[in-house]
C-alpha positions in Angstrom: 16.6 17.7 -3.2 13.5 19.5 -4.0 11.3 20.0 -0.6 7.5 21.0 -0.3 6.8 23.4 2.1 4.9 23.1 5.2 1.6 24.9 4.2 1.5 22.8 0.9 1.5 19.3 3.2 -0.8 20.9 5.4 -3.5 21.7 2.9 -3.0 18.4 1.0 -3.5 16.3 4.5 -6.6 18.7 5.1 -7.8 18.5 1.7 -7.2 14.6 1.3 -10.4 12.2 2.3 -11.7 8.9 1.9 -13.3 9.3 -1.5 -16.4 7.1 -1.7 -17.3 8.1 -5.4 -14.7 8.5 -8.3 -15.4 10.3 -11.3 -15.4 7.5 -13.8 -14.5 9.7 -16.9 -11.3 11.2 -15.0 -8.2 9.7 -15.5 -5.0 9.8 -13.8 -2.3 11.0 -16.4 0.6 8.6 -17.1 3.3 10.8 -15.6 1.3 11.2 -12.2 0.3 7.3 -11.7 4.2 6.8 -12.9 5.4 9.0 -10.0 2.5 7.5 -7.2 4.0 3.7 -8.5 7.2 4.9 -7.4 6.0 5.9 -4.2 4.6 2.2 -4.0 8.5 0.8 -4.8 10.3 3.2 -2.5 7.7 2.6 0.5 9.7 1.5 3.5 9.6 -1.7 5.2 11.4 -3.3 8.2 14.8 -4.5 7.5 13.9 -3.1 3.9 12.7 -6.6 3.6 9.9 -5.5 1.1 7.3 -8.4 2.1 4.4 -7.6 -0.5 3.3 -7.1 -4.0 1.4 -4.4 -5.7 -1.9 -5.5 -7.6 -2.7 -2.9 -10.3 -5.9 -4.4 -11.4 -7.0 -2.8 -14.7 -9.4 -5.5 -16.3 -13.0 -4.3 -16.2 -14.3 -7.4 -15.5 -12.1 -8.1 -12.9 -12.6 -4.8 -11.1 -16.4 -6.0 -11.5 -15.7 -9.1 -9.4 -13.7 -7.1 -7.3 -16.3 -4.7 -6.4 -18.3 -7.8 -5.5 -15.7 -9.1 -3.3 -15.7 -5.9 -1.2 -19.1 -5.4 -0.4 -20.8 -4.4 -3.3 -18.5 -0.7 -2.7 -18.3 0.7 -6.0 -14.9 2.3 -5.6 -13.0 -0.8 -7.2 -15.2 0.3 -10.5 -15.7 4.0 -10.6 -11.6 4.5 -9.8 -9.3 5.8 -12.5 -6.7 3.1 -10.5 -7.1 0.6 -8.2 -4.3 -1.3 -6.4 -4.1 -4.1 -4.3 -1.9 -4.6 -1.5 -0.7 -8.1 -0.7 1.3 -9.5 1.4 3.8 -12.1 1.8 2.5 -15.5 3.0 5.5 -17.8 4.5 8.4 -16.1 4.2 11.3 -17.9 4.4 15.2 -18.2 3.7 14.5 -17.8 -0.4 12.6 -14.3 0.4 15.9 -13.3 2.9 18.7 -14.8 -0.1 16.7 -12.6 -2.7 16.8 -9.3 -0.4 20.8 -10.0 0.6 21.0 -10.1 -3.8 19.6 -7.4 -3.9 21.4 -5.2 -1.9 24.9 -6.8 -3.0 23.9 -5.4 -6.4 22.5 -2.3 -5.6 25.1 -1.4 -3.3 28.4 -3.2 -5.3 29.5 -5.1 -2.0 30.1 -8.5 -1.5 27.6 -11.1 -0.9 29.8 -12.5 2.1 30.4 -9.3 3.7 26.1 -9.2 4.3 26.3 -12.7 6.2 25.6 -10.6 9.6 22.9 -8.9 8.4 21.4 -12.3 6.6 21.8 -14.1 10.1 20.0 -10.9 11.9 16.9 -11.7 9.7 17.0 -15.6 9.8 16.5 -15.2 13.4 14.1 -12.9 13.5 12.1 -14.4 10.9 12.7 -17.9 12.5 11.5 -16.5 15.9 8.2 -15.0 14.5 7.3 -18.1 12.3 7.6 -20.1 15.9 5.5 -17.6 17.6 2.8 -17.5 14.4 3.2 -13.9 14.1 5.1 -13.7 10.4 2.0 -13.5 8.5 1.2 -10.5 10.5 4.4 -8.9 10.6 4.4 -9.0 6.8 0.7 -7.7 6.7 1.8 -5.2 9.0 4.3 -3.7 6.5 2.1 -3.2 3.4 0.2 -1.3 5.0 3.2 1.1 5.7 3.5 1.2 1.7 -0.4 1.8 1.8 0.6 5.3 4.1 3.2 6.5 1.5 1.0 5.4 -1.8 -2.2 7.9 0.0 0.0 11.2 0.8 1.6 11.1 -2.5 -1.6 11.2 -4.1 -2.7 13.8 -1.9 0.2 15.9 -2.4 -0.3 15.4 -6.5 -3.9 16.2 -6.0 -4.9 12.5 -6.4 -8.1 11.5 -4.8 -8.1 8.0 -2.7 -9.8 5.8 -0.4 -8.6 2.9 1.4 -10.3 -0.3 1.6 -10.3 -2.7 4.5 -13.9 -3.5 3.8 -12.6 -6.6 1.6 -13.1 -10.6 1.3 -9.5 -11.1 1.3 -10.0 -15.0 0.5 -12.2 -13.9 -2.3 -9.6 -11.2 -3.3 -6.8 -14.0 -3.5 -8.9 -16.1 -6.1 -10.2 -13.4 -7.9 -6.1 -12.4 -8.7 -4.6 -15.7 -8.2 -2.4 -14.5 -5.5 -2.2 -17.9 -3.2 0.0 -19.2 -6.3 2.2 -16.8 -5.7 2.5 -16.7 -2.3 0.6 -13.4 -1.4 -2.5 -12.8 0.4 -5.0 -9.5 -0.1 -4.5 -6.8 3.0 -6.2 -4.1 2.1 -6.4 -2.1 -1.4 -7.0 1.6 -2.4 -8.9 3.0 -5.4 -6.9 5.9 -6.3 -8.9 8.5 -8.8 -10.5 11.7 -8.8 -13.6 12.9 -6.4 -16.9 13.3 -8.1 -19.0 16.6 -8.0 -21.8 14.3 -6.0 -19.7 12.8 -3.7 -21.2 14.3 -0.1 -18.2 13.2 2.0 -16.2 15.7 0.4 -17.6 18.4 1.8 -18.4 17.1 5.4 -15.6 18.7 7.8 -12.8 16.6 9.0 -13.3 15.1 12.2 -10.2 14.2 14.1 -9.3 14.5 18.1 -7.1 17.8 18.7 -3.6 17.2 19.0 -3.0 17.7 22.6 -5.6 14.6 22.6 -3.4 12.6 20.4 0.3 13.5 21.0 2.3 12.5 23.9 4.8 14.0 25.0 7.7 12.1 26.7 
């Protein structure tokens, strides 16, 4: 396994902001967005139940409504890439059969021998959808992907910014995701910085660590 060293994730993480312009004539090459859709696939989730979809929205027009839909923020427009993050509406015993397929495949076991770990998440799931919280939990996981998708790009010297300034109703029309059982969460335009972008030069402002990190 190949492994980056410490001072390289350092200076990506420092280097790494919330773009608010793109440069609209920079484009992310093939190879890179190929490697930062990866990061998207192999994103974790809990009980690797993978409760989202990945909107790469490449339509001009659509990006145009888009941009609408958030605000008027011209990231959706200016962005080499921009993906939406959606997550699974209802989840129910076809999204848990589907996952237990998966893994018989992936893994070469038995369907039966997964009936345990199939039961584990029919009661879980069962026990959030009583107490209205399975929408959330889903949300709640593609934003984990989100995470993964952001220090990949940093650490290929990808600019992005995250966007929770959305009409996620408006989002779903716009892409058509209610049909298939998704809702918007969040998105990220994903891109390269312009030279007039002010943000990038402002210095990071976080709380010190000792601030931050408890110790147990």
């Amino acid at each position: 396994m190949t492994t980056t060293s410490t001072q390289a994730i350092s200076e990506a993480l420092h280097w790494r902001y919330a773009t608010k312009r793109f440069d609209r004539t920079r484009k992310i090459p093939a190879a890179t967005w190929a490697c930062l859709e990866e990061a998207l696939v192999l994103a974790p989730s809990s009980f690797g139940m993978q409760p989202w979809r990945f909107v790469v929205v490449t339509d001009p027009a659509m990006r145009e409504r888009l941009s609408a839909a958030a605000n008027g923020q011209t990231q959706p427009v200016e962005c080499s890439h921009f993906v939406v993050f959606a997550a699974r509406k209802g989840l129910d015993g076809a999204d848990i059969e589907r996952h237990l397929a998966r893994i018989a495949e992936v893994r070469a076991v038995p369907a039966a021998s997964l009936k345990g770990f199939g039961d584990v998440l029919s009661g879980f799931t069962e026990h959030a959808r009583r107490q209205g919280t399975l929408d959330g939990w889903c949300a709640r996981q593609a934003y984990i992907a989100l995470g993964q998708f952001m220090a990949a790009a940093a650490l290929l010297g990808v600019d992005a910014c995250p966007m929770e300034g959305i009409d996620p109703a408006k989002f779903d029309e716009i892409l058509g995701l209610p049909a298939k059982g998704y809702g918007a969460v969040c998105a990220c335009a994903a891109g390269y910085r312009a030279t007039d972008d002010k943000y990038a030069q402002l210095p990071k402002v976080r709380f010190r660590a000792q601030d931050v990190i408890l110790r147990a």
